[in-house]
C-alpha positions in Angstrom: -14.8 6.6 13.9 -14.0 8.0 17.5 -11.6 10.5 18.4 -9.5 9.3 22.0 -12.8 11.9 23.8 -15.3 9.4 21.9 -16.6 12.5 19.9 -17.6 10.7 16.7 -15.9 11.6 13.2 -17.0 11.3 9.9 -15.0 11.1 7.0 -14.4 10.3 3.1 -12.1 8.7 1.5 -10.9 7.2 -2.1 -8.3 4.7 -3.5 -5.8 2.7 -1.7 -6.2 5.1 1.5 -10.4 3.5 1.6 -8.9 -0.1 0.9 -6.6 0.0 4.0 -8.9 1.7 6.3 -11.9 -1.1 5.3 -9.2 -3.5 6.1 -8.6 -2.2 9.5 -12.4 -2.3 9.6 -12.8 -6.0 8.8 -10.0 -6.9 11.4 -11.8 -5.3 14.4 -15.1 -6.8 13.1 -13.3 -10.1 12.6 -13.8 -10.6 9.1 -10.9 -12.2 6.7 -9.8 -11.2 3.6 -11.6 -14.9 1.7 -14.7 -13.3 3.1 -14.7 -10.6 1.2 -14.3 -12.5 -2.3 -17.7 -12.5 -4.1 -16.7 -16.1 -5.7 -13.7 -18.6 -5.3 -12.8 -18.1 -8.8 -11.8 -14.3 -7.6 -9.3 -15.7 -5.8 -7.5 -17.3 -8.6 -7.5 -14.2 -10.5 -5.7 -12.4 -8.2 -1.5 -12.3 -8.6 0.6 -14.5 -6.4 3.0 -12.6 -4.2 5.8 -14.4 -2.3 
């Protein structure tokens, strides 16, 4: 990461605070979430929300 100078940051993280930050991540490297999925069985496994 960059700070608004450009000075580069480093950080760690854990949890759902990692999981929301990698998805930030994936949208500015313009990956989608069925990307992710390591087979299209996962996807079935996963709740349905409405």
């Amino acid at each position: 990461a960059q700070d608004l100078r450009g000075d580069l940051l480093e950080f760690e993280t854990e949890g759902f605070e990692a999981v929301v930050i990698q998805h930030e991540i994936d949208h500015l490297d313009g990956k989608v979430f069925l990307e992710r999925l390591v087979s299209p069985k996962e996807l079935f496994r996963r709740k349905v929300y409405r």
